[in-house]
C-alpha positions as a Markdown table, in Angstrom:
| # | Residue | x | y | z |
|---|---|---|---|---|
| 1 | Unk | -11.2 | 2.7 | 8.4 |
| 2 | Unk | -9.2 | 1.5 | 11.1 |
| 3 | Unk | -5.4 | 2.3 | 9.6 |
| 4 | Unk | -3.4 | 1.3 | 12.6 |
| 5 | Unk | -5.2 | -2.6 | 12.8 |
| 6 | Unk | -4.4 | -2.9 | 9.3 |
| 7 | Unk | -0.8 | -1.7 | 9.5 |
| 8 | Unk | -0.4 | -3.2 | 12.9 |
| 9 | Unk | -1.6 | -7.1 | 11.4 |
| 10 | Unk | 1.0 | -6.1 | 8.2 |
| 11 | Unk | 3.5 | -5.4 | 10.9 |
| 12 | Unk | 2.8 | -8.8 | 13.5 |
| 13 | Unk | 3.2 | -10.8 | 10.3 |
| 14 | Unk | 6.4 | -9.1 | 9.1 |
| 15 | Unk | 5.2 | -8.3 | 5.7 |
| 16 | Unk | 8.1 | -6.2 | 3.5 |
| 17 | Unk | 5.6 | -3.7 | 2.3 |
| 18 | Unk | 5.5 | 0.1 | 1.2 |
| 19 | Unk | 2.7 | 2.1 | 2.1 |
| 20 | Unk | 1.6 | 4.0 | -1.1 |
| 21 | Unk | -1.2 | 6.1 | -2.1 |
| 22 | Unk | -3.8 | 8.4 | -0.1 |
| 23 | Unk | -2.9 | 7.6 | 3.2 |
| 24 | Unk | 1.0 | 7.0 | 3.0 |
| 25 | Unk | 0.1 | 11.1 | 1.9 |
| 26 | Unk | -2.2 | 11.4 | 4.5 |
| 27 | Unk | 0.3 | 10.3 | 7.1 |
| 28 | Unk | 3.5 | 12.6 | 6.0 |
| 29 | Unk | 1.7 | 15.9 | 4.6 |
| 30 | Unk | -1.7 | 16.8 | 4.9 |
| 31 | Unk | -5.0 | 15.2 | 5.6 |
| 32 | Unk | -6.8 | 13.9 | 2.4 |
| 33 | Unk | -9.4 | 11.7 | 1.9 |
| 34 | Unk | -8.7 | 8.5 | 1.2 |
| 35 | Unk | -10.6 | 5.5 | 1.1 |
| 36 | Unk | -8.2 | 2.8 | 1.3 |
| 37 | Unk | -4.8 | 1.4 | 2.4 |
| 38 | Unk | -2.3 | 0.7 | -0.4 |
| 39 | Unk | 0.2 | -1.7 | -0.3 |
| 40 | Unk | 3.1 | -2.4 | -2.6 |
| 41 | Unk | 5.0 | -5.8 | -1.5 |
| 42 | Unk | 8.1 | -7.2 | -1.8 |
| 43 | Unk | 7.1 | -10.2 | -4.7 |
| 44 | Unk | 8.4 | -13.1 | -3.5 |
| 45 | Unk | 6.9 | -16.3 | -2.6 |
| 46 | Unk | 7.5 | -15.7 | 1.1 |
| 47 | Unk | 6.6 | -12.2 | 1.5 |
| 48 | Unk | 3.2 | -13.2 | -0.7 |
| 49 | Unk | 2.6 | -15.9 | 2.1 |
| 50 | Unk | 3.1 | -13.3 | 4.9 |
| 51 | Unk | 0.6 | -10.6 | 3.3 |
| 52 | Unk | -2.1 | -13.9 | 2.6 |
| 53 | Unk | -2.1 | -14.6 | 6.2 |
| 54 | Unk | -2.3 | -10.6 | 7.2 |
| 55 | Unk | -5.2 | -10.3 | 4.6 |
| 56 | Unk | -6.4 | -13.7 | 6.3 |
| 57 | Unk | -5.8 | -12.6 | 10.0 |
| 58 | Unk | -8.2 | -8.7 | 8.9 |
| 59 | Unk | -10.7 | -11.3 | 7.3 |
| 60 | Unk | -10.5 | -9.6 | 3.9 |
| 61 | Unk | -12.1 | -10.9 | 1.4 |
| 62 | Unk | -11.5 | -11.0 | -2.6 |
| 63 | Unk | -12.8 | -12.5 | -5.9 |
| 64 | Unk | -12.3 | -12.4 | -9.6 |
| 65 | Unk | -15.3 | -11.9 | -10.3 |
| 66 | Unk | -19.0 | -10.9 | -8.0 |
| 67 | Unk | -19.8 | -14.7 | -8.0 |
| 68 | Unk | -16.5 | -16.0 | -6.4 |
| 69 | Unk | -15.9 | -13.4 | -3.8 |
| 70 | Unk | -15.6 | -14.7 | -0.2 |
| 71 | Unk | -13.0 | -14.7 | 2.7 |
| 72 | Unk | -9.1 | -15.5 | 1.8 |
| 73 | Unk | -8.4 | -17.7 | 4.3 |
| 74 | Unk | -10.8 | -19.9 | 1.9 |
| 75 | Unk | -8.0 | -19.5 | -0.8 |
| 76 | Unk | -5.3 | -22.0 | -1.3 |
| 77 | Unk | -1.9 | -20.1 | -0.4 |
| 78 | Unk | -0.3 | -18.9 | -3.1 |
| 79 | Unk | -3.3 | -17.0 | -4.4 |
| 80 | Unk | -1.5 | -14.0 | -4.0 |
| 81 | Unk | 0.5 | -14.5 | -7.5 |
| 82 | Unk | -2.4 | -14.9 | -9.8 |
| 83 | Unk | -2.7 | -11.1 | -10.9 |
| 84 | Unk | -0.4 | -8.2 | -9.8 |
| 85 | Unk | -3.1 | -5.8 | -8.5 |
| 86 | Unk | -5.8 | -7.0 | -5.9 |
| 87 | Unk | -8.6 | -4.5 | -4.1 |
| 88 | Unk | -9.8 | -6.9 | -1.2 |
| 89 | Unk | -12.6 | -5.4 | 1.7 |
| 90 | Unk | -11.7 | -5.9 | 5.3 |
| 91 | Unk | -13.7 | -4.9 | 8.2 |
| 92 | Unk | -11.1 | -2.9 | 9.1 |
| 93 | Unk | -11.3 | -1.0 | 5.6 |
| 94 | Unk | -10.8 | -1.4 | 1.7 |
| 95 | Unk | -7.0 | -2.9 | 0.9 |
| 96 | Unk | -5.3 | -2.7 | -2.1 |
| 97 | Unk | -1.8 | -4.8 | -2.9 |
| 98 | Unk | 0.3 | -4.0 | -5.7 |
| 99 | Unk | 3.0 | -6.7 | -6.6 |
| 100 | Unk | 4.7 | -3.9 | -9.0 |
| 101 | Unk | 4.0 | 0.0 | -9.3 |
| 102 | Unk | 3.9 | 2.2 | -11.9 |
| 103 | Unk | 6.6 | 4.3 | -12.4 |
| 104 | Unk | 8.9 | 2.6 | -10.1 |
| 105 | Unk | 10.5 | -0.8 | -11.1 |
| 106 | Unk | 12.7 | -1.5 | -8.4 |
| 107 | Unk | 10.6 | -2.7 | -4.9 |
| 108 | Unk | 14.5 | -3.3 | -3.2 |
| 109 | Unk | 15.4 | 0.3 | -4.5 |
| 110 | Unk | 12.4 | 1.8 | -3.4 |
| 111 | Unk | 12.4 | 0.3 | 0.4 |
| 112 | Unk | 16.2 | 1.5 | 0.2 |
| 113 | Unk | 15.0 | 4.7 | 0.5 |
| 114 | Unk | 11.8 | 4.7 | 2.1 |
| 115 | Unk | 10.4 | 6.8 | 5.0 |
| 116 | Unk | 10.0 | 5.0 | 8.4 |
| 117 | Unk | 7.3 | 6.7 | 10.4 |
| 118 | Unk | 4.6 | 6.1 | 12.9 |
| 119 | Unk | 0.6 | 7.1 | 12.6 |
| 120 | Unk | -0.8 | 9.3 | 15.5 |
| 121 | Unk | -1.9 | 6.2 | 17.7 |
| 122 | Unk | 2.6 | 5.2 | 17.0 |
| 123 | Unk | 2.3 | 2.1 | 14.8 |
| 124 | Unk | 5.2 | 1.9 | 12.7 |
| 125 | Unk | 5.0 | 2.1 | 9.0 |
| 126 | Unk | 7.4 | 2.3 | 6.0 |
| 127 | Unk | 6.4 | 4.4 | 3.1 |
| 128 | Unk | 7.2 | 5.2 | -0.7 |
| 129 | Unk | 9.9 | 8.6 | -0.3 |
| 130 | Unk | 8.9 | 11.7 | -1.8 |
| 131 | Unk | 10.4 | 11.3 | -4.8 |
| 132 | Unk | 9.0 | 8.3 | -5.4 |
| 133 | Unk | 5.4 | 9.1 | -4.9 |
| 134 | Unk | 6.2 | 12.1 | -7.3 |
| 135 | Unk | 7.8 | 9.7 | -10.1 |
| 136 | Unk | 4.5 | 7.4 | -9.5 |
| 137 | Unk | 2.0 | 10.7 | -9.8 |
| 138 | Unk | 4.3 | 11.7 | -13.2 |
| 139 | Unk | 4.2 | 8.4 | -14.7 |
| 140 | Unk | 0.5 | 8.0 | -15.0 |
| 141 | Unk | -2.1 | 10.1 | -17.2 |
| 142 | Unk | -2.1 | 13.7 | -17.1 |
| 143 | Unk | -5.9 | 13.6 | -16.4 |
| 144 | Unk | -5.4 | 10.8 | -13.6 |
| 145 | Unk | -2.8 | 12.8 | -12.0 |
| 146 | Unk | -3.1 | 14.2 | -8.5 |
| 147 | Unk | -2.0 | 18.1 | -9.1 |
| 148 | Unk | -2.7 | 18.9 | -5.6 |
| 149 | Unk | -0.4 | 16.1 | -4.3 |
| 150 | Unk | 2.1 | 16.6 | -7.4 |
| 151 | Unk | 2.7 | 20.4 | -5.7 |
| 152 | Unk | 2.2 | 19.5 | -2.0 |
| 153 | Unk | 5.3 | 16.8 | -2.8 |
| 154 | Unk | 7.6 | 19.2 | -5.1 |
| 155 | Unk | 7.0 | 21.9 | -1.8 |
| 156 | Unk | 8.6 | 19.3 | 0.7 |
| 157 | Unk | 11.5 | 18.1 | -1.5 |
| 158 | Unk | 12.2 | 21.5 | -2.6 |
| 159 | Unk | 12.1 | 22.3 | 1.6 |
| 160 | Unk | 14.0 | 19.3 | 2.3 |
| 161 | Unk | 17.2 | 20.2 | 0.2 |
């Protein structure tokens, strides 16, 4: 998985994105293994436009169903607002974009208070806070939970106060 293309494409099309998930983890505490990039996106026509042509740009591809995947530059724009959840592939690695998360309701809120960081290589990236990735991990299942995460992220904001 090639992280810094994928973030680096997000970034050259000035997508208003949150990294969630594994590797916004990965990339503020500890390594974990993840197997995907996570994206929640400002929803709005224009952002949705920008992330299509990213998603176009890493030649990801997508389909409802086994019988319709293909490439989404073969999509008519705007394909972006037919579900609020997509996993696409990439040759740069599996991407997932989330038009609303669970647990938080407020995209605007969330960016607010974001973390603005750089991978190892020094592209830039903003990512869900601490506290939001903990309100995300709280709000689902208790056998879906992370626990290892859920402790690793009550340890920093209890360091951080």
């Amino acid at each position: 998985m090639n992280v810094d293309h994928i973030l680096a494409v997000f970034n050259r099309h000035k997508v208003r994105y949150l990294l969630i998930g594994g590797v916004n983890f990965l990339l503020r505490h500890k390594p974990v293994l993840t197997f995907d990039v996570d994206f929640w996106i400002e929803d709005n026509e224009a952002n949705r436009h920008r992330c299509e042509e990213s998603l176009s740009e890493l030649s990801a591809e997508w389909g409802r169903t086994d019988a319709d995947w293909g490439a989404v530059a073969n999509l008519a724009p705007g394909w972006l607002s037919q579900q609020p959840v997509f996993c696409l592939t990439s040759p740069s690695g599996a991407i997932d974009i989330f038009r609303s998360v669970q647990g938080l309701s407020d995209w605007a809120a969330a960016f607010a208070v974001s973390i603005s960081g750089t991978t190892a290589s020094g592209t830039a990236y903003s990512g869900l806070s601490d506290a939001d990735m903990l309100a995300c991990q709280l709000s689902i299942p208790l056998e879906l939970r992370k626990n290892d995460r859920i402790r690793e992220l009550q340890k920093a904001m209890t360091t951080h106060e």
